[in-house]
C-alpha positions in Angstrom: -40.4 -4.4 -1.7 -37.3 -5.1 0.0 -35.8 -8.9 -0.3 -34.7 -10.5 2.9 -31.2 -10.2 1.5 -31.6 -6.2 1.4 -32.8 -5.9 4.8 -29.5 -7.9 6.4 -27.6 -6.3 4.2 -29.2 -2.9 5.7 -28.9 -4.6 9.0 -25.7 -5.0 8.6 -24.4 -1.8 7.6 -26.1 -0.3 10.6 -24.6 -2.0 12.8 -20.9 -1.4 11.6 -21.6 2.2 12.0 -23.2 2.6 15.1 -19.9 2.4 17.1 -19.9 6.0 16.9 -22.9 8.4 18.5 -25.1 10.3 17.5 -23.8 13.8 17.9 -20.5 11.9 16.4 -22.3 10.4 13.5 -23.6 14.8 13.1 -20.2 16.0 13.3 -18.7 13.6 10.7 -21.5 14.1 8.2 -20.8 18.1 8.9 -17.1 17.6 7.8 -17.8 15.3 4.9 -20.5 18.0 3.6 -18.1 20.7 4.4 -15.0 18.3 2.8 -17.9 18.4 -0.3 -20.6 20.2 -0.7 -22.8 20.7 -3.4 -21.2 23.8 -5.4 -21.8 26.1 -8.0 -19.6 25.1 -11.3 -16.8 27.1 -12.0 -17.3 30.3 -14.2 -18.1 29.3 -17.9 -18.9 25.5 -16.8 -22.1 23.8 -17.2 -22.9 21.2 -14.3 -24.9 19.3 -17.0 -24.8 16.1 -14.9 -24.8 17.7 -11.5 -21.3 17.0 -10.7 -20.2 20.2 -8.8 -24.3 20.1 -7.3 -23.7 16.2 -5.5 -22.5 16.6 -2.0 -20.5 13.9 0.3 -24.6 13.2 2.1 -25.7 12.9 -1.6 -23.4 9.5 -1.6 -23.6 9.0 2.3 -19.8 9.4 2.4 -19.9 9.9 6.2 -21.7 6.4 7.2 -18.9 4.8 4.6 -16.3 6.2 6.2 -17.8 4.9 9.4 -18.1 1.1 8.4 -14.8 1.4 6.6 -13.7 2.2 10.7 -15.4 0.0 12.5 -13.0 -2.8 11.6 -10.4 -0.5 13.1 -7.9 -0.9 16.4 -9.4 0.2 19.3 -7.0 2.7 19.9 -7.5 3.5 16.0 -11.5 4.0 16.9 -10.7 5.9 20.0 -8.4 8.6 18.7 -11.3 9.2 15.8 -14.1 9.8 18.5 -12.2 11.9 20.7 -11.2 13.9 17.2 -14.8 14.2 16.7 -15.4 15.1 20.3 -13.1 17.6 20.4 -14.2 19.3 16.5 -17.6 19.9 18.6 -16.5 21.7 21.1 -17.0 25.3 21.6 -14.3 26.7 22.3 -12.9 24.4 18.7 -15.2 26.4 17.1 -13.7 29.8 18.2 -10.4 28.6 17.8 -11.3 27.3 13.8 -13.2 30.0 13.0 -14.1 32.6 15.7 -17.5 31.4 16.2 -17.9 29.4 19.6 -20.0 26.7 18.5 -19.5 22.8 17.9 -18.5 22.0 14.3 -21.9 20.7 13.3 -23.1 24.2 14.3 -21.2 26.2 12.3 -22.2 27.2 8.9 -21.4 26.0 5.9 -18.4 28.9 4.9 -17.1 28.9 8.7 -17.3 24.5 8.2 -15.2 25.4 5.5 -12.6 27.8 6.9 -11.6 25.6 10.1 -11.0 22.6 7.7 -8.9 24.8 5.8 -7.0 26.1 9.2 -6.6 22.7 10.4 -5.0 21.4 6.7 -2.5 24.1 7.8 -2.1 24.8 11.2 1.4 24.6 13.0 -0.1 22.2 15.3 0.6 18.4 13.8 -2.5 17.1 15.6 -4.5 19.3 14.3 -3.3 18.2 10.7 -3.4 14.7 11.4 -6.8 15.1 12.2 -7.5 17.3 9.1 -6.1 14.5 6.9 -8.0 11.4 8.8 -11.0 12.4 7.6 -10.0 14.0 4.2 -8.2 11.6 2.6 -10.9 8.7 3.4 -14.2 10.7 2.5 -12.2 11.7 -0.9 -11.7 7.8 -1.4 -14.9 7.1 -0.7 -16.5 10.1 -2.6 -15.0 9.0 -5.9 -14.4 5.1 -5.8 -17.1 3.5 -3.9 -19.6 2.4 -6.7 -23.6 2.9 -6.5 -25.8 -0.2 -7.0 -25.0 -0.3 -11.1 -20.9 -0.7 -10.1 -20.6 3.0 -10.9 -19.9 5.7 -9.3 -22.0 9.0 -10.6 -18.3 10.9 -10.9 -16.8 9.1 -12.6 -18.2 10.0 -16.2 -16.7 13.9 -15.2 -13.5 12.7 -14.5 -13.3 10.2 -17.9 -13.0 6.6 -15.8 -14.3 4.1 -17.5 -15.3 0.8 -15.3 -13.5 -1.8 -15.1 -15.2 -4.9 -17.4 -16.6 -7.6 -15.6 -14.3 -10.4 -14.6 -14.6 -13.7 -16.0 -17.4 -16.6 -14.3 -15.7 -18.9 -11.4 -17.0 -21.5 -13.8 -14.5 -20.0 -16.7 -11.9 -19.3 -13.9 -12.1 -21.7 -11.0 -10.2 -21.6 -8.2 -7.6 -23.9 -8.0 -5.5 -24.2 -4.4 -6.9 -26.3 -2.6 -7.9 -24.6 1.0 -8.6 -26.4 4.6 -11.9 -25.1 6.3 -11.3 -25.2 9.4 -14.9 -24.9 11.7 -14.2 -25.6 14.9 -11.4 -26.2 17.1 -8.6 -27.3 15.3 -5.1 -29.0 15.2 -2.7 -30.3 12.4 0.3 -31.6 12.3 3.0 -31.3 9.7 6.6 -30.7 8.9 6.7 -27.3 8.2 4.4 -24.4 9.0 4.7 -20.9 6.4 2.8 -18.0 7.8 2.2 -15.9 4.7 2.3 -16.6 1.3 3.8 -13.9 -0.7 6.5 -13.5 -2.4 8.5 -15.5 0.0 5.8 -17.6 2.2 4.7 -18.7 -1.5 8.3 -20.0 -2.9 9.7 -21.6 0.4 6.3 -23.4 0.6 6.5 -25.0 -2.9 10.3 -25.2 -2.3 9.8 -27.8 0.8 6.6 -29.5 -0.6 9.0 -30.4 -3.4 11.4 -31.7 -0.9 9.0 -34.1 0.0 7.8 -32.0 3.6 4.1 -32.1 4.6 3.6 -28.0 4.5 0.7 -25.9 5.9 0.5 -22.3 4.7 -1.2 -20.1 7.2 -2.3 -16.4 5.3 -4.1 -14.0 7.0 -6.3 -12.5 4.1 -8.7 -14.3 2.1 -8.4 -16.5 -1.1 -9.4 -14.5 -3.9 -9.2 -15.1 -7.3 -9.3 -14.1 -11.5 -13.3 -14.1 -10.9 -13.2 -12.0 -8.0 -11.0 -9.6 -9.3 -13.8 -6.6 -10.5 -11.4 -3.7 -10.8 -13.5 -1.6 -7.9 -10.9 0.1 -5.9 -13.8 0.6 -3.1 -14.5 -2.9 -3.1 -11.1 -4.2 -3.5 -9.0 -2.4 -1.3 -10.8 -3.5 1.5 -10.3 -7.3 0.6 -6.5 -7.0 -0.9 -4.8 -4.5 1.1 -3.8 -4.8 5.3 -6.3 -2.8 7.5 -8.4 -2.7 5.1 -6.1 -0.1 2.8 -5.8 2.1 5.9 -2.7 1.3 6.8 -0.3 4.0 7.8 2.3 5.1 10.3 1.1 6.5 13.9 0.7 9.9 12.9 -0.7 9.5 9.2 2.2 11.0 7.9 3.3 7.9 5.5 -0.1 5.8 3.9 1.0 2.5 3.4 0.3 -0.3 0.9 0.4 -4.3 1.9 -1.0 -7.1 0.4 -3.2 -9.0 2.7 -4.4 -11.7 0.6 -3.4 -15.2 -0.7 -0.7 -14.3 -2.9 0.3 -11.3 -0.7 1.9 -8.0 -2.3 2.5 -10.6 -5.6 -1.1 -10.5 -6.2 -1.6 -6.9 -6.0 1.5 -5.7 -6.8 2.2 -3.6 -10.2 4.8 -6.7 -11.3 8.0 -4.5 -11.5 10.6 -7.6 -10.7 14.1 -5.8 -10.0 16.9 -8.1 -8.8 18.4 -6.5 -5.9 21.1 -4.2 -6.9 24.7 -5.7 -7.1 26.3 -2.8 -4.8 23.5 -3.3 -2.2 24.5 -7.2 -2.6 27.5 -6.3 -1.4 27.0 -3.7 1.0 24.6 -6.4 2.9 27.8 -9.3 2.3 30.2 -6.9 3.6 29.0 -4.7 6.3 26.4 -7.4 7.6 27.9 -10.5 7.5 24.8 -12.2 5.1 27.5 -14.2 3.5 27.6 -15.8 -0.1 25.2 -13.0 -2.1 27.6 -12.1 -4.1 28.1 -15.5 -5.9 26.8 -17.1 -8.9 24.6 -19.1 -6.4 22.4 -16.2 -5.8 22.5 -15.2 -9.2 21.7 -18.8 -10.1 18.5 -18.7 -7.4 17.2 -15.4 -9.7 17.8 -17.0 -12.6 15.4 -19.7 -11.4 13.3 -17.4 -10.2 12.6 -15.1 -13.2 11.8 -18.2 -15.3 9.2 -19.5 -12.8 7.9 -15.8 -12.6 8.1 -15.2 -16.3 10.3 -12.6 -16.2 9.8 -10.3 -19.3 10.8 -6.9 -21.1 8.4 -7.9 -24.1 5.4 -6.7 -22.4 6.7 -3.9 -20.8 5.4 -0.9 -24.0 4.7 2.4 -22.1 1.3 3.3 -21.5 0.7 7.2 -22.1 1.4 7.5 -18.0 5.1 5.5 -18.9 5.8 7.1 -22.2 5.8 10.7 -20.4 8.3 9.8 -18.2 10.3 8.4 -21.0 9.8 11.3 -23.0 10.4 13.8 -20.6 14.1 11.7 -19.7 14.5 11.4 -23.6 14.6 15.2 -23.5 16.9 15.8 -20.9 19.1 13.4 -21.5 18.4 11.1 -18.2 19.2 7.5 -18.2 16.1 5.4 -18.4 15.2 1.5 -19.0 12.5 -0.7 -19.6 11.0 -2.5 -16.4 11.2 -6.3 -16.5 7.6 -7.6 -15.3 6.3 -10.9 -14.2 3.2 -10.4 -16.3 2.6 -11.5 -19.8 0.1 -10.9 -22.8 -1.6 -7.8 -21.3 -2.1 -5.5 -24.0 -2.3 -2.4 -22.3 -6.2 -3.8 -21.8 -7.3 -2.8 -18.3 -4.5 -1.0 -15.4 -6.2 -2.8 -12.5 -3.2 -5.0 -11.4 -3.3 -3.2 -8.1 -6.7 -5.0 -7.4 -5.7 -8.7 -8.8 -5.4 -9.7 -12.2 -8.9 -11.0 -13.8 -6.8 -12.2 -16.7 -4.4 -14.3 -14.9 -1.7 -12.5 -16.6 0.3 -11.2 -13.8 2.6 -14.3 -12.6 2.5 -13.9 -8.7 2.7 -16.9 -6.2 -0.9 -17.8 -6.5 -0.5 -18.9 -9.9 3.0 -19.9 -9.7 4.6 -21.2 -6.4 1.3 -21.5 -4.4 -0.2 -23.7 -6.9 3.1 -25.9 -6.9 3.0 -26.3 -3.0 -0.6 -27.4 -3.5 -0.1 -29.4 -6.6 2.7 -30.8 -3.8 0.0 -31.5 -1.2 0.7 -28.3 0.9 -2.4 -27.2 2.7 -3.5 -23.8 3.0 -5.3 -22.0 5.5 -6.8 -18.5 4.7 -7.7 -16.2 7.0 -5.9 -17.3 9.8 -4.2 -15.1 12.2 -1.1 -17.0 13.7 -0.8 -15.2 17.2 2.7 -16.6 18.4 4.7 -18.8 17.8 4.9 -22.1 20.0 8.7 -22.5 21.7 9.6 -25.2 24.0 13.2 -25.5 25.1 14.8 -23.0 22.7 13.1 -24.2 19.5 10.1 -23.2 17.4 7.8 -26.3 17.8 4.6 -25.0 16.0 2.0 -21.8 15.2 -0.8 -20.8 18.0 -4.0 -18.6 16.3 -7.2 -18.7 15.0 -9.8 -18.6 11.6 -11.8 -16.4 11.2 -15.4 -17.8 9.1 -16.1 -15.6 6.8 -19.6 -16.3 6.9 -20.6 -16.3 10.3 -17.4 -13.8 11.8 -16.9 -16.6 14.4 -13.1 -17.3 15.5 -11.8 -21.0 15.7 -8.5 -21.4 17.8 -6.1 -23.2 15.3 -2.7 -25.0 15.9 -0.4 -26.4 13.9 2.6 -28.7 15.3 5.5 -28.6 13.4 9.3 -28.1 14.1 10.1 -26.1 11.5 8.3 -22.8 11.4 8.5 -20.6 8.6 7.4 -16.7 9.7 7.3 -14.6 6.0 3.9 -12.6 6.7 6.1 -8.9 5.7 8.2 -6.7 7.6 4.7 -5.1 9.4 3.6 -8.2 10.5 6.2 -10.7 11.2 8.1 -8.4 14.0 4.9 -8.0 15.7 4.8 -12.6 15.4 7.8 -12.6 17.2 7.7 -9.6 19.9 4.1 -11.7 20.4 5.6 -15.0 21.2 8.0 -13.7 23.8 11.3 -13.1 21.9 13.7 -10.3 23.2 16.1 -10.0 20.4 16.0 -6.3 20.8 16.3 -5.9 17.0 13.2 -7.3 16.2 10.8 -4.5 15.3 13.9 -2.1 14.7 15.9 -0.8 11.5 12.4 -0.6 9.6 13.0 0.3 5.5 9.9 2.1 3.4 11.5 3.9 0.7 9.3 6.7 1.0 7.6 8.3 -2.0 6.2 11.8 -2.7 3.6 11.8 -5.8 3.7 15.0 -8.2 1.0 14.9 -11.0 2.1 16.2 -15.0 -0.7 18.0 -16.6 -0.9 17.2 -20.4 -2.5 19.1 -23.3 -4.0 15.6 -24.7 -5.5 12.1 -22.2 -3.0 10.1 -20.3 -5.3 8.5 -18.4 -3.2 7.3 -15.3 -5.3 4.3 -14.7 -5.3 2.8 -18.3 -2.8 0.0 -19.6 0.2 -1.6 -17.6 1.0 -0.4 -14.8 5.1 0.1 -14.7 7.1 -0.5 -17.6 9.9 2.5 -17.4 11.8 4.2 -14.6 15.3 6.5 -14.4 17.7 5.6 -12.2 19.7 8.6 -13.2 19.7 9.7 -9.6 19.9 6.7 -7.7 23.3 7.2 -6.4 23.4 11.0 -5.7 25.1 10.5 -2.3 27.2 8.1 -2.1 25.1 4.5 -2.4 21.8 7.0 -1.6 19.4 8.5 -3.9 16.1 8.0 -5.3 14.1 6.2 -8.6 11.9 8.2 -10.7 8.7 6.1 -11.9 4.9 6.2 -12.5 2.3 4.8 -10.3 -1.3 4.1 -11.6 -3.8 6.4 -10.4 -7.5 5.4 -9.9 -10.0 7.8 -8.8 -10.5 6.7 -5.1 -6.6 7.0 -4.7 -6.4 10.7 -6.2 -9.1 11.4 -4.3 -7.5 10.7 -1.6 -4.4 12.0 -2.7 -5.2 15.0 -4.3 -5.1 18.8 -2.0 -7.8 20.2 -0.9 -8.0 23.6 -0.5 -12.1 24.8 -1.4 -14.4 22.4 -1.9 -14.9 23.9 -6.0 -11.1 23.9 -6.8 -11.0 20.4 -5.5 -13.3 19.0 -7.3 -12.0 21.1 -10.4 -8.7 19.7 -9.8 -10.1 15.7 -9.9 -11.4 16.7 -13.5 -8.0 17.7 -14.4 -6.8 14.1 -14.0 -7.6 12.7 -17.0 -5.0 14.9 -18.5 -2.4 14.2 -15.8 1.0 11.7 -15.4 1.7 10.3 -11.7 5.1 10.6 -11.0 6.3 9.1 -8.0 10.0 9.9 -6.4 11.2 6.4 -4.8 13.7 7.1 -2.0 16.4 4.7 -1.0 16.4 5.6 2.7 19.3 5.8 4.8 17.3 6.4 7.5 15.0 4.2 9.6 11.9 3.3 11.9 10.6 0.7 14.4 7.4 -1.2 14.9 6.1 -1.8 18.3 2.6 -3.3 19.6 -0.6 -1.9 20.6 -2.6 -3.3 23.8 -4.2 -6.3 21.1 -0.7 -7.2 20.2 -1.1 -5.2 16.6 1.6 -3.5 14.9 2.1 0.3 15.1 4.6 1.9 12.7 6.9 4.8 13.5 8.9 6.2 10.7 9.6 9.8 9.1 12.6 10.2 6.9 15.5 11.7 7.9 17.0 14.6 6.9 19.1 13.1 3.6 15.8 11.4 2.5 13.8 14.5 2.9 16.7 16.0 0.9 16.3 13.5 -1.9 12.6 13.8 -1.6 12.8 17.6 -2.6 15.7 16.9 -5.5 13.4 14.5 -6.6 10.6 16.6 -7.3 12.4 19.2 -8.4 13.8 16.5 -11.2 10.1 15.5 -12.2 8.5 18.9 -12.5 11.9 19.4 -15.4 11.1 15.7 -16.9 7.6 16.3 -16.8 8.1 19.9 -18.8 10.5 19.0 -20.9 8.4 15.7 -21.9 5.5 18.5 -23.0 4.1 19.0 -19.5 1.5 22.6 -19.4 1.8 22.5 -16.0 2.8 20.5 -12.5 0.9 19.8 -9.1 2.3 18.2 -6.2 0.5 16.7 -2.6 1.0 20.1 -1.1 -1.6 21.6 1.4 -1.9 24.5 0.4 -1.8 23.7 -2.9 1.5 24.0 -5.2 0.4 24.0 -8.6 1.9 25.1 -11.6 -1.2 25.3 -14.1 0.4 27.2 -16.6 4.2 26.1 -16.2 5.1 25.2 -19.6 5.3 28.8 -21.1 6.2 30.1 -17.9 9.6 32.0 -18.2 13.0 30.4 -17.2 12.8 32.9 -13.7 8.6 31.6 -12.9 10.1 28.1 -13.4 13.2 28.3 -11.0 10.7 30.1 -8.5 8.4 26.9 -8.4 11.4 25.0 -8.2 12.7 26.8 -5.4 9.1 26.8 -3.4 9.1 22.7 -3.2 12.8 23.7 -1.4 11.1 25.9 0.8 7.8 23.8 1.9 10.2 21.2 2.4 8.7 17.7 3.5 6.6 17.6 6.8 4.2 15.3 8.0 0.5 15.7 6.9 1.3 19.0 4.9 1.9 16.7 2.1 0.9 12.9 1.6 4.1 10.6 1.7 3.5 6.9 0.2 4.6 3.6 0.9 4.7 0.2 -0.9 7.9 -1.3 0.2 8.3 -2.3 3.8 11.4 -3.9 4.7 13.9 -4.6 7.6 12.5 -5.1 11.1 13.7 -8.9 11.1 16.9 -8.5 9.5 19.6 -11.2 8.4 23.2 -10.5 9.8 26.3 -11.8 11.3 26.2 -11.2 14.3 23.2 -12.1 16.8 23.8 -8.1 19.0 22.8 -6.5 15.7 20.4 -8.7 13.2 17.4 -10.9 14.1 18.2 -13.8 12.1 21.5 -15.3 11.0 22.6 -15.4 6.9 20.3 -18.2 5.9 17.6 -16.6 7.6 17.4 -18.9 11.3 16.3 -16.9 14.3 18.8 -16.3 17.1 18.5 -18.3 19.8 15.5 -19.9 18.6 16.3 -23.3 16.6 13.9 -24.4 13.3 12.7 -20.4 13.7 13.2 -18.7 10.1 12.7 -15.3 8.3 11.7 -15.2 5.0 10.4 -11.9 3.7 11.3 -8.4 3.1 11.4 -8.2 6.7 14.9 -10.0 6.4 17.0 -6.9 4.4 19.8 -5.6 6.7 19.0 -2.3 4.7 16.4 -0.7 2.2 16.3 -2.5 -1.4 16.5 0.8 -3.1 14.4 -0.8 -5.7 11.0 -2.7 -5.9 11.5 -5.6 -3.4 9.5 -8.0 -4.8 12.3 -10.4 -6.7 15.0 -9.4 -3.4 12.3 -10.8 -0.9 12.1 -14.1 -3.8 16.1 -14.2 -4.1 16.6 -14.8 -0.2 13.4 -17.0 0.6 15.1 -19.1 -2.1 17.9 -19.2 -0.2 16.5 -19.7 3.0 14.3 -23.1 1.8 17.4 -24.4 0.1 19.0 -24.4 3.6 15.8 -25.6 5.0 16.6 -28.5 2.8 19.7 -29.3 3.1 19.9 -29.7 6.9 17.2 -32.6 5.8 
């Protein structure tokens, strides 16, 4: 018999997937069927555990994907019902696949053949569509767990569970957070919306000063006994939108913390310091004055020791040691990755979802806690909506609290005169363009060091999602034109996210492919780009991101690859497969003759990089408030005040006058640090 608790639950559900109709609801559960059917096993395989037989309805994919949506823009949910409108169509069907019936209508091989047109076609709006639906059913399809915390595929594919995270009685939360239920106003001397890497250290920077702060984050407060390693679970909590995140055409995905902590607490604890030539390329042709200096370098010092800095825990995982090996071979320059992690022992690779352990050093056990320990309160899940300006200064924050219980909003204010926007370059722009500033910068010159993903196939396990996370990179090409180039790392690689990421060409081969992966090394190709975006609003005041990189980047994108496939080879690789549609797979490219090898090579050069015929990444958003000189071309002045708007101030990644060209986490901590000292100072 069903408990009470079942039947809300149920309710519940229902609801959050009834925004679409019912010849909608048809249509999505024909493409997710037709995405994954049930399928013979390939020739010689026995489906002993009915693998290749369990189809997308088998795990109710569609009505997944459909509550995963419903918390979606407006514009987001309208796009996605007209796609669905227009798949069944008639004359769609003709079009797809010669047959004039609706999607839903078609059989199962002509389903089949206008998903594998659209993945394809010349039209970019047919692509985009394609990869809306694809890349989300293949998350859900192979990370959302049943009611055991497992998901039936992943005993094919080798993925262990994550273990259970410790009791809140063992790990107890310790910032102290304000409810706020009902109508609410506070008063203080500084207000920080966000508290990553820099909302977190200029709030424990200023408590220390003796300032009554208030730090206003938009995601929840989540901590070591929350942390349960389920990527279908977590994502939804940790990550902006949800983890749906991506530019306007779906041709970048993007990654953002939305949580307390921010990107710290999800982040894969690679802590670069900013590069000293990009130090002086943002000194010298932007007028941020005094980086350069042993000040700055003082303020990382500080910082790394706070963070716990460290190379002693930075051993390569198998993922790791075949990048080293493979730049071993060839003679590439490589190094160990500092981390702000400790004492992890290669025991889990779930630092993308929070750290059970309490190992990984972000804000939340470092600079938030010191703000509270300091008397700073804390607001979670508080959307600041504008900021409050009266006679050319920032006077206080204007939004609301959302209960997590009941869904109810609470209009919130806080007073304060100095005002403290760090909530990442995504979403302070849209802060300020929604309080009525008209610096036309804000929103512009947006960084996201774009990333193409190729996968090494191995002889023996790697196991991409086992043991830490990021411990080696090669910079060998991160100058290759002029102070322009691109990083060579590894990224861990959970089921839900190769299942999103992985091509799709048949339903078998695909789901051949994800069994592969135990076997395979995720390289990712981090591009320093020259080039740029912007982010403007949507009609609820919501950010929308435009970006595609240039024509260098796309250049260094395809160098880049071309560099892994030889590392990954010469590191003992049998083969390389890349985000292609169609696929571009080597299987057998490690006795493949000099001549097969430059012809693979020479194919990446040829597909080139183009929007939703291969998935580009993003973890790294930077730019669209930056610091400068001069008021006509930056948002914000060197120590991070906005123009024309006195006690206003930038403090996140948001603030770089150009792209990091390494992981910004301990860049976004060196100028926050700067930007509370000069808080201070002024008194």
């Amino acid at each position: 018999m069903a408990t009470t608790e079942h039947v809300a639950a149920a309710a519940a559900t229902a609801t959050a997937a009834d925004w679409l109709t019912a010849a909608q609801t048809r249509t999505l559960e024909a493409i997710c069927d037709a995405l994954l059917p049930g399928t013979p096993p390939p020739a010689g395989e026995v489906d002993a555990d009915g693998y290749y037989a369990r189809s997308a309805r088998d795990l109710d994919v569609a009505r997944q994907m459909a509550e995963t949506l419903s918390e979606a823009s407006p514009e987001t949910k309208a796009d996605f019902k007209k796609l669905l409108d227009t798949l069944n169509r008639p004359l769609m069907g003709m079009l797809l696949a010669g047959k004039p019936r609706g999607f839903a209508q078609l059989p199962p091989a002509a389903r089949e053949a206008a998903l594998r047109k659209m993945s394809t076609s010349s039209l970019a709006e047919l692509r985009q569509g394609f990869q809306a639906v694809k890349r989300l059913a293949g998350f859900i399809y192979y990370a959302a767990p049943n009611a055991d915390g497992v998901n039936p595929n992943w005993a094919r594919l080798g993925y262990a569970p994550p273990a259970p995270p410790p009791s809140p009685e063992a790990a107890p939360k310790r910032i102290r957070t304000l409810p706020v239920t009902g109508e609410t106003t506070l008063t203080a001397d500084a207000v920080v919306v966000g508290s990553g890497a820099g909302g977190g250290l200029v709030a424990a920077q200023l408590a220390a000063a003796g300032k009554d702060v208030v730090v206003l984050e938009k995601g929840g407060y989540y901590s070591e006994s929350d942390f349960n390693g389920l990527e279908a679970d977590m994502t939804p909590k940790l990550y902006l939108r949800r983890g749906t995140l991506a530019t306007h055409d779906l041709g970048m995905v993007i990654l953002a913390g939305s949580t307390l902590g921010g990107g710290t607490t999800v982040n894969w604890s690679t802590s670069l310091r900013t590069p000293g030539d990009v130090l002086q390329e943002w000194e010298r042709d932007y007028g941020v004055t005094d980086l350069t200096g042993p000040e700055h370098q003082r303020g990382f010092d500080a910082i790394e020791a706070r963070l716990d800095v460290n190379t002693e825990d930075s051993d390569p995982n198998a993922n790791n040691a075949a990048l080293q090996r493979g730049c071993q071979a060839l003679g590439y320059a490589w190094t160990r990755i500092p981390r702000n992690a400790s004492d992890c022992r290669q025991r889990c690779g779930f630092c993308g979802f929070g750290c059970p352990y309490g190992r990984k050093h972000g804000t939340m056990l470092t600079y938030l806690q010191d703000a509270s320990d300091g008397g700073a309160r804390t607001v979670v899940r508080a959307n600041a909506a504008r900021v409050l300006i009266e006679a050319g200064r920032a006077v206080g924050v204007e939004g609301w609290v959302t209960d997590e219980a009941t869904g109810q909003r609470h209009k919130l204010t806080v007073r304060a005169p100095i005002v403290v926007v760090a909530a990442g370059a995504v979403e302070s722009p849209a802060l300020l363009l929604r309080s009525g500033l008209t610096n036309p910068n804000i929103g512009k010159h947006l960084r996201l060091h774009p990333v193409i993903t190729l996968l090494g196939r191995y002889a023996e396990p790697v196991e991409p999602w086992a043991g830490s996370l990021q411990t080696v990179l090669s910079d060998h090409f991160a100058r290759v034109s002029g102070m322009y180039g691109f990083r060579i790392e590894v990224m861990p690689a959970h089921p839900g996210l190769l299942g999103l990421g992985t091509p799709w060409s048949d339903p078998r081969s695909f789901k051949r492919d994800m069994t592969m992966l135990r076997e395979s090394a995720a390289y990712i190709v981090l591009t320093r780009d020259s080039g740029e975006g912007h982010i403007t609003l949507d009609k609820q005041g919501d950010p929308i991101l435009h970006y595609w990189p240039n024509e260098l980047d796309r250049q260094h994108l395809i160098q880049g690859a071309q560099e892994v496939v030889k590392i990954a080879l010469a590191g003992g690789a049998t083969g390389v497969g890349m985000t292609h549609a169609p696929r571009l797979d080597g299987e057998r490219l490690g006795s493949a003759s000099a001549k097969e090898r430059q012809a693979f090579l020479d194919e990446i050069a040829r597909r080139g990089i183009v929007p939703n015929k291969q998935i580009l990444g993003s973890a790294h958003q930077m730019g669209t408030c930056r610091f400068g000189g001069d008021a006509k071309t930056a948002v914000a002045d060197p120590y991070g005040e906005v123009y024309g708007t006195r006690g206003l101030f930038i403090a996140d990644g948001s603030a770089f006058p150009t792209a990091s060209g390494t992981n910004p986490m301990l860049s976004i901590f060196g100028l926050a640090y700067r930007v509370a000292q000069h808080i201070i100072s002024r008194g």
